[in-house]
C-alpha positions as CSV (number, residue, x, y, z in Angstrom):
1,X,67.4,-26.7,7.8
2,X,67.9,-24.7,4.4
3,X,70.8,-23.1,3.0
4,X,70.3,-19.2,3.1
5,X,70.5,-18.2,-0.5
6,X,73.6,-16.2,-0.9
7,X,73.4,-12.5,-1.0
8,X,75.4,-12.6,-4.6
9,X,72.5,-14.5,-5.9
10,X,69.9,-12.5,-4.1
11,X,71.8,-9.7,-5.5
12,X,71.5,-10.7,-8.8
13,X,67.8,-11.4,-8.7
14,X,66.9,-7.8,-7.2
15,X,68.6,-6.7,-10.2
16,X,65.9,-7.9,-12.0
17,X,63.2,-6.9,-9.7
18,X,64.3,-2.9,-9.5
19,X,64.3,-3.2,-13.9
20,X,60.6,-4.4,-13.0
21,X,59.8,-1.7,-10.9
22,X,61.5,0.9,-13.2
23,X,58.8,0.3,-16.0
24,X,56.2,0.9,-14.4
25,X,56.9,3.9,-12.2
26,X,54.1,5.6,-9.6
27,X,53.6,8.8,-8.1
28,X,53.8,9.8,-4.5
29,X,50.9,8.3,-2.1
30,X,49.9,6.3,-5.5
31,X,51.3,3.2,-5.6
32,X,49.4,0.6,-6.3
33,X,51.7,-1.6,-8.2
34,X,54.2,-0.9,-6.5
35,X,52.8,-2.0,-3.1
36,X,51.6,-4.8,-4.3
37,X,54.8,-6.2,-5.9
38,X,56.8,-4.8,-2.5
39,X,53.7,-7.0,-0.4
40,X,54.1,-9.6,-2.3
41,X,57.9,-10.4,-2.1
42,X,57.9,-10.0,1.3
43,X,55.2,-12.7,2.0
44,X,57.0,-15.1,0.4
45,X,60.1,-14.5,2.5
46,X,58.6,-15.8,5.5
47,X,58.7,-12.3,7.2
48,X,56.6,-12.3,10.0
49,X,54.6,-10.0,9.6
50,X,53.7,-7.7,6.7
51,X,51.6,-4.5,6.9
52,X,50.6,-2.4,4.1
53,X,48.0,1.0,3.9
54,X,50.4,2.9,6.1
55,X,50.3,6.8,4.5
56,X,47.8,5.0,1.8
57,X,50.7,2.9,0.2
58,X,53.7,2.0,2.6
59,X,54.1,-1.1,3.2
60,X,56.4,-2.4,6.4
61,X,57.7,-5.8,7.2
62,X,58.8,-7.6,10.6
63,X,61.7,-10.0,10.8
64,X,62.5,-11.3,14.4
65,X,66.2,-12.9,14.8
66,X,67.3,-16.6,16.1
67,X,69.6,-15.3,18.5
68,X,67.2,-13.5,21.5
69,X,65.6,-10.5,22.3
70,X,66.9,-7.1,21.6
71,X,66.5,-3.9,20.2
72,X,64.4,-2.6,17.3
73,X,66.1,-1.3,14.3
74,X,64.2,-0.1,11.2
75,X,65.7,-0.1,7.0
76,X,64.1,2.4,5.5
77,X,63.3,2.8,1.3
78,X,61.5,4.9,-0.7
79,X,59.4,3.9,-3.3
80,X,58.2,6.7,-5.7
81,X,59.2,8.1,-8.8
82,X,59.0,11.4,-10.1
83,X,56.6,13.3,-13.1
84,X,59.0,13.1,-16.0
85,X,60.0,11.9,-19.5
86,X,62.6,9.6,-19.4
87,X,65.4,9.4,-22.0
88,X,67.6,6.6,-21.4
89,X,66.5,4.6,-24.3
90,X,67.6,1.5,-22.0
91,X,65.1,-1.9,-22.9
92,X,63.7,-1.5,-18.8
93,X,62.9,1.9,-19.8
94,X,59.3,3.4,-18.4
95,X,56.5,2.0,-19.7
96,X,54.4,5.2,-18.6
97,X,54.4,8.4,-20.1
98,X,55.7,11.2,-18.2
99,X,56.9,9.2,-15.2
100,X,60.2,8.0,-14.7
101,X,62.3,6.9,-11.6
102,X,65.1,9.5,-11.7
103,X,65.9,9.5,-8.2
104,X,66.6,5.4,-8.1
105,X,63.8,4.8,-5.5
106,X,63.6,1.8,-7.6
107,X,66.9,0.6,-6.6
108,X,66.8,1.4,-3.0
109,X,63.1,-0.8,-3.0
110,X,65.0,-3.5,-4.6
111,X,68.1,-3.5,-2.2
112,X,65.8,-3.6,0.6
113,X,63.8,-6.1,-0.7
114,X,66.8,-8.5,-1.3
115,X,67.9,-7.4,2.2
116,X,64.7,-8.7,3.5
117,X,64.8,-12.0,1.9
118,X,68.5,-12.6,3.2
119,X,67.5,-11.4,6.5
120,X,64.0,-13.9,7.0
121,X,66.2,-16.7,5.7
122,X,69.6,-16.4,7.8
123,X,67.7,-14.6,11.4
124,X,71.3,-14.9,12.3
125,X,70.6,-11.7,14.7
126,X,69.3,-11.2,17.6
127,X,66.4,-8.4,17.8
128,X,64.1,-7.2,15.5
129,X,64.4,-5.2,11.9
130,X,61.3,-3.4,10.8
131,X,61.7,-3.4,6.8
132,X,59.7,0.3,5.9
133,X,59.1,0.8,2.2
134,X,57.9,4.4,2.4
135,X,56.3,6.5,-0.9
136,X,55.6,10.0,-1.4
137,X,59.5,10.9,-0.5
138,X,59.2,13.3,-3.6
139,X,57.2,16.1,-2.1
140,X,54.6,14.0,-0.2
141,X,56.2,13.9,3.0
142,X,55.3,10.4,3.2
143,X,57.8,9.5,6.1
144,X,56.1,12.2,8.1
145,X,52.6,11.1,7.1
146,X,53.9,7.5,8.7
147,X,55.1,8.6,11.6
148,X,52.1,11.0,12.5
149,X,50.0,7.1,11.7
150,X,52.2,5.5,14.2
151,X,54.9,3.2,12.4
152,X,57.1,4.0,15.8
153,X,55.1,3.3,18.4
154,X,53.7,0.4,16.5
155,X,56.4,-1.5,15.8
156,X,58.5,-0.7,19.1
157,X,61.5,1.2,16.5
158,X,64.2,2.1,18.4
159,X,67.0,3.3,15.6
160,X,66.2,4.3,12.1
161,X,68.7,4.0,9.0
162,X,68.7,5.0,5.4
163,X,70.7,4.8,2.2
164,X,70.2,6.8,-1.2
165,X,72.4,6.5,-4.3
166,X,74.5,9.1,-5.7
167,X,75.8,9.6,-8.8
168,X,79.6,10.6,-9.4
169,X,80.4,8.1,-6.3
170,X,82.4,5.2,-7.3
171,X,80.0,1.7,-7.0
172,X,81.1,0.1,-3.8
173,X,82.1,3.2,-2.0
174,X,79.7,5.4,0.7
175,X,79.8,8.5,2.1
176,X,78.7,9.9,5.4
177,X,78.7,12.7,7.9
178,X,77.7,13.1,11.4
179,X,75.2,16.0,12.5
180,X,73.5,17.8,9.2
181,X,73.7,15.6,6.3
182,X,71.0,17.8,3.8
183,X,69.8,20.8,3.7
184,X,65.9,22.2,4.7
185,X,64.2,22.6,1.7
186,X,61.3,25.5,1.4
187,X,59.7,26.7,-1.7
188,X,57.6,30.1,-2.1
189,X,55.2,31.6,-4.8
190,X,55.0,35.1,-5.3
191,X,52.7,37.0,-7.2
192,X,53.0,40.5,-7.7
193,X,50.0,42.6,-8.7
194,X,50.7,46.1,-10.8
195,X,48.0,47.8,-13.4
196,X,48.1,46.8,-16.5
197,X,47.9,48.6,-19.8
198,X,49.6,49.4,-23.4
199,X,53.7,48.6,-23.3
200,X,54.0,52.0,-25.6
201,X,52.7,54.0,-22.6
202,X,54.5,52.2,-19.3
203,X,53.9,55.5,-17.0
204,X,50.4,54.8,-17.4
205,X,50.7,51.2,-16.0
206,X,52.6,49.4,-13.0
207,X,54.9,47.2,-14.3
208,X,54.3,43.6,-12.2
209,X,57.2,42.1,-14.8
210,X,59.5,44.9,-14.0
211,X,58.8,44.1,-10.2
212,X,59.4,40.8,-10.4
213,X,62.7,41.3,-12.7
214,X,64.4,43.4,-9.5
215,X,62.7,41.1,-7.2
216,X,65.0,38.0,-8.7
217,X,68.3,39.8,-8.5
218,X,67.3,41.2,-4.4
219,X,66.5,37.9,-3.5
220,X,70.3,36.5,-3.9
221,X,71.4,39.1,-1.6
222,X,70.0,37.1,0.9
223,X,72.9,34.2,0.9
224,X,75.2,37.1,-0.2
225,X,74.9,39.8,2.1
226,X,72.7,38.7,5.0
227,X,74.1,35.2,6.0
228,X,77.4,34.2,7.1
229,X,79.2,32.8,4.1
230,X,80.4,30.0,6.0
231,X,76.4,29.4,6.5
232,X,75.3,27.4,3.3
233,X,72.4,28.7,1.5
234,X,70.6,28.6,-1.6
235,X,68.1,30.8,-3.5
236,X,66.8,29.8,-6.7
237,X,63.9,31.3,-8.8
238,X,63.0,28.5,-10.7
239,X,60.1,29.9,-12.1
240,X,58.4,33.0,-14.0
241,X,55.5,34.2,-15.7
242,X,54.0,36.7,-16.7
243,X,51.8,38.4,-19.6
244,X,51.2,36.6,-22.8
245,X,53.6,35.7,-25.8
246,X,50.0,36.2,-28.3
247,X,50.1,40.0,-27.0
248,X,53.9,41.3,-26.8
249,X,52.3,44.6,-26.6
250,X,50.5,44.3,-23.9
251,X,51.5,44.8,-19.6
252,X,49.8,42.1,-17.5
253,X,48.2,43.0,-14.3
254,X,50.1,40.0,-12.5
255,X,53.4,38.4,-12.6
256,X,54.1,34.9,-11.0
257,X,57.6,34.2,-9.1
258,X,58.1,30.6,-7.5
259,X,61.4,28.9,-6.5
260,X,63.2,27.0,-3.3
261,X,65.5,27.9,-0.5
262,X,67.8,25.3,1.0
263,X,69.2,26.4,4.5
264,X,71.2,23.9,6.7
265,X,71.0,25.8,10.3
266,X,67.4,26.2,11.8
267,X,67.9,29.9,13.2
268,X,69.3,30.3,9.7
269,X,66.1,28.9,8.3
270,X,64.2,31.2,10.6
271,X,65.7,34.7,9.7
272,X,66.1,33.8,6.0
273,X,62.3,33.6,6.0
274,X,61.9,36.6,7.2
275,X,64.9,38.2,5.3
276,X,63.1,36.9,2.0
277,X,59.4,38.2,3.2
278,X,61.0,42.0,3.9
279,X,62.5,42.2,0.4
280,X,59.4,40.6,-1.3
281,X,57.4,43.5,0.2
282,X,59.8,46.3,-0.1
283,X,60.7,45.3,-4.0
284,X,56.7,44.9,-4.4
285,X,56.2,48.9,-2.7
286,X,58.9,50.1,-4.5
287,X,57.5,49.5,-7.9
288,X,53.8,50.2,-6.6
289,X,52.7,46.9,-6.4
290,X,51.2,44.3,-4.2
291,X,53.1,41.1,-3.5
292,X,51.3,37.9,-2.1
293,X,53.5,35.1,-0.9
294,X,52.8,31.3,-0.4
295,X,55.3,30.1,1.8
296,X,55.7,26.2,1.2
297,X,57.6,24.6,4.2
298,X,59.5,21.7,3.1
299,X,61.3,19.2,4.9
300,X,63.5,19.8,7.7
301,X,67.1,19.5,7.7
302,X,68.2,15.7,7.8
303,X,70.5,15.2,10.9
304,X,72.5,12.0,11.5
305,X,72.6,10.7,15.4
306,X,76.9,10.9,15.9
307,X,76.9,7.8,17.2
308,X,74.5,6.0,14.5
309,X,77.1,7.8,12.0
310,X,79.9,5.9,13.7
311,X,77.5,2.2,13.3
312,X,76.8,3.2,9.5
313,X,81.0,3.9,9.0
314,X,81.6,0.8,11.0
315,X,79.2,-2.0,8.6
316,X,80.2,0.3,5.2
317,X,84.2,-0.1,6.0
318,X,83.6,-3.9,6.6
319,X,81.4,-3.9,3.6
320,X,84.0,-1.7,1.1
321,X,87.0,-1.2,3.1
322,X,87.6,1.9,5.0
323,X,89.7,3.4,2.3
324,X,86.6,3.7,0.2
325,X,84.5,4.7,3.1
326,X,84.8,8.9,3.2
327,X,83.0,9.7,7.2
328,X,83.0,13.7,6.6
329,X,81.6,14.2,3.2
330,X,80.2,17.5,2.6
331,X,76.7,18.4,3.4
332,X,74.7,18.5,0.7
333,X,71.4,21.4,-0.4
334,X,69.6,18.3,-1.5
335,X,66.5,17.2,1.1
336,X,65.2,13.8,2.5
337,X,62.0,13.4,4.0
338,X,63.9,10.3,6.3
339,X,64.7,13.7,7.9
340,X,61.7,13.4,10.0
341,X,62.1,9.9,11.1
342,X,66.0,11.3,12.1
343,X,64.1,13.4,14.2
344,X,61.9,11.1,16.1
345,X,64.5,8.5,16.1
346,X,68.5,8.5,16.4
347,X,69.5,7.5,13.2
348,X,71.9,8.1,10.0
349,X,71.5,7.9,6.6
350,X,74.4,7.0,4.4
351,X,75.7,7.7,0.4
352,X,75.8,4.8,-2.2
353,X,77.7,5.3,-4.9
354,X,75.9,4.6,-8.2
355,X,79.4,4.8,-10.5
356,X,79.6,7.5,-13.8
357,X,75.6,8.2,-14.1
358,X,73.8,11.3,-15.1
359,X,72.4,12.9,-12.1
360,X,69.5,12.4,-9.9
361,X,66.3,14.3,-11.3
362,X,67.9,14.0,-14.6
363,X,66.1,12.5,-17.7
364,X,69.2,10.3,-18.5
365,X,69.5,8.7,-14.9
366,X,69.3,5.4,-13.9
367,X,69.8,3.3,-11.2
368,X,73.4,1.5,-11.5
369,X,72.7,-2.3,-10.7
370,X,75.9,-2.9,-9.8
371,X,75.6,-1.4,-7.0
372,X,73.2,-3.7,-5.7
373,X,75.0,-6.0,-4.0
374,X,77.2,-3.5,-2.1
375,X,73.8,-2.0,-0.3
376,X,72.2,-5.2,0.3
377,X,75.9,-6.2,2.2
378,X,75.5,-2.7,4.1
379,X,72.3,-3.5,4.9
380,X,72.5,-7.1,6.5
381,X,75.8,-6.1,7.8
382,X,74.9,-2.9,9.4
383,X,71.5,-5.3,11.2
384,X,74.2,-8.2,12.0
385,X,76.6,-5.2,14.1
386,X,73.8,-3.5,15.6
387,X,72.1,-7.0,16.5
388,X,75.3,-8.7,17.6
389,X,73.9,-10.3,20.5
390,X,70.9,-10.2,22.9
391,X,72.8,-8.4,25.5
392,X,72.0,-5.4,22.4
């Protein structure tokens, strides 16, 4: 019988694997090599079944334990990368302009991978894992386009659990929360339609910039003045335009506002909505305009299961030691499309720390590979608690 590699030295080789992956980052449901390379590795574990084209370009992998029949449990990564210049300057650096993986979905494919390997060679579990290497987490809502194509009911999950990096967290440390764990994230557009005409006669025109100038401050007395303060939420304009830097002189007929709102409560979400739609149309009235909204629902707010919480605390402090395991970190306005499969599923997803890096989204990020070794132990540790024994 062989010798199960060792996770160091798995560890060490999924280093090199997430560098791989980092040069040649993909975009959401567009993932060929990324697949591929994901596919591939898992083949030559000796998983026992590998499955890719679910959501176009997920790929999910079945390892059955030595020890008897029990329940299903499914590791979940994301694959993706975001539409960015990267500026690390690092030799691994991307390969592809205007594509980079600031959100270390490179690192949390390789951790799973290597988890996968250690996992088809030991089997010393009893049950079955379901390895799910999602894409599209950046905007896609790829875990809900795999759910709606059936990766539950197909592969008999049970319990679903996720990790993601986070910078400013010592490597080799977690961080958890039962009940919300991130925020809801929506996103509107808003354009505002005045008359235009000549800047030196304004009463002759109907200002759309003006509009949209008083519609930017209104907005943040939403989380100001209509929402508890103990009730976190967030507006942010993130975007405006309007008229023409070529003709200074000139007021445009139509001014664009776009931003997000996080919101952690769902009756929260609910009347915020609402909240933001009366003071988009009153602002809009005021200043004689017309306002037309896009509302963009985004993902839902991501909710660990209590009890999974208690599982994910219980492998991390075997793992790191439960002094450098914090179980009631603050919620954060961040979102996670593993917030669907949370609410299918009970589940938790957990904090890795990725040590003194810029931060996620941020041209200067990347993935720690230090950290490797410490989510491949959470994972195969977490699957060895969880799969102690038939009995489940």
């Amino acid at each position: 019988m062989a010798i199960p590699d060792t996770i160091e030295a798995i560890a060490e080789e999924a280093a090199q694997w997430r560098r791989h992956l980092h040069q040649y980052p993909e975009l959401l449901f567009d993932l060929p090599m990324t697949s591929e390379f994901v596919a591939g590795k898992l083949r030559s574990f000796g998983c026992d079944e590998v499955v890719t084209g679910i959501a176009r370009s997920g790929v999910v992998a079945v390892v059955k334990g030595n020890l008897g029949s029990g329940r299903t449990i499914a590791l979940r990564a994301d694959m993706d990368a975001l539409p960015m210049a990267e500026q690390t300057n690092l030799p691994h650096a991307s390969k592809v302009l205007g594509r980079m993986h600031a959100c270390g979905h490179d690192g949390h494919t390789a951790m799973l991978l290597a988890s996968a390997r250690h996992l088809a060679s030991a089997r010393d579990f009893a049950g079955t894992v379901v390895l799910v290497f999602q894409p599209a987490e950046e905007g896609g809502a790829g875990g809900r386009v795999m759910i709606e194509e059936g990766l539950l009911e197909r592969f008999g999950i049970d319990e679903v659990f996720g990790m993601h990096n986070e910078p400013g967290r010592p490597v080799g440390s977690f961080a958890i929360r039962p009940g919300p764990m991130l925020a809801a994230a929506d996103r509107f557009v808003i354009t505002l339609r005045g008359r235009g005409g000549h800047a030196a006669s304004p009463h002759e025109a109907r200002d759309p910039v003006l509009a949209c100038a008083h519609l930017v401050t209104a907005l943040q007395s939403i989380a100001s003045r209509h929402v508890d303060p103990f009730d976190p939420v967030v507006v942010s304009v993130t975007h405006m335009a309007g008229g023409s830097v070529e003709a200074l002189n000139v007021i445009p007929e139509t001014a664009v506002i776009g931003g997000t709102i996080r919101t952690i409560d769902p009756a929260t979400r609910q009347a915020v909505e609402q909240r933001f739609r009366d003071i988009v149309t009153s602002t809009a009235r005021l200043f004689e305009a017309t306002a037309e909204i896009e509302w963009r629902p985004g993902y839902p707010v991501t909710v660990n299961d209590p009890a999974m919480t208690t599982a994910a605390i219980s492998a991390a402090s075997r793992v790191a030691g439960s002094d450098r395991v914090d179980g009631n970190c603050p919620c954060t306005m961040g979102a996670e499309d593993f917030s669907y499969m949370l609410e299918k599923r009970p589940g938790a997803i957990i904090w890795l720390g990725n040590g003194d890096s810029a931060g996620l989204h941020n041209p200067a990020y990347d993935f720690n590979d230090n950290a490797i070794i410490h989510g491949v132990r959470y994972w195969t540790t977490l699957v060895n608690e969880r799969l102690a024994s038939a009995a489940g």
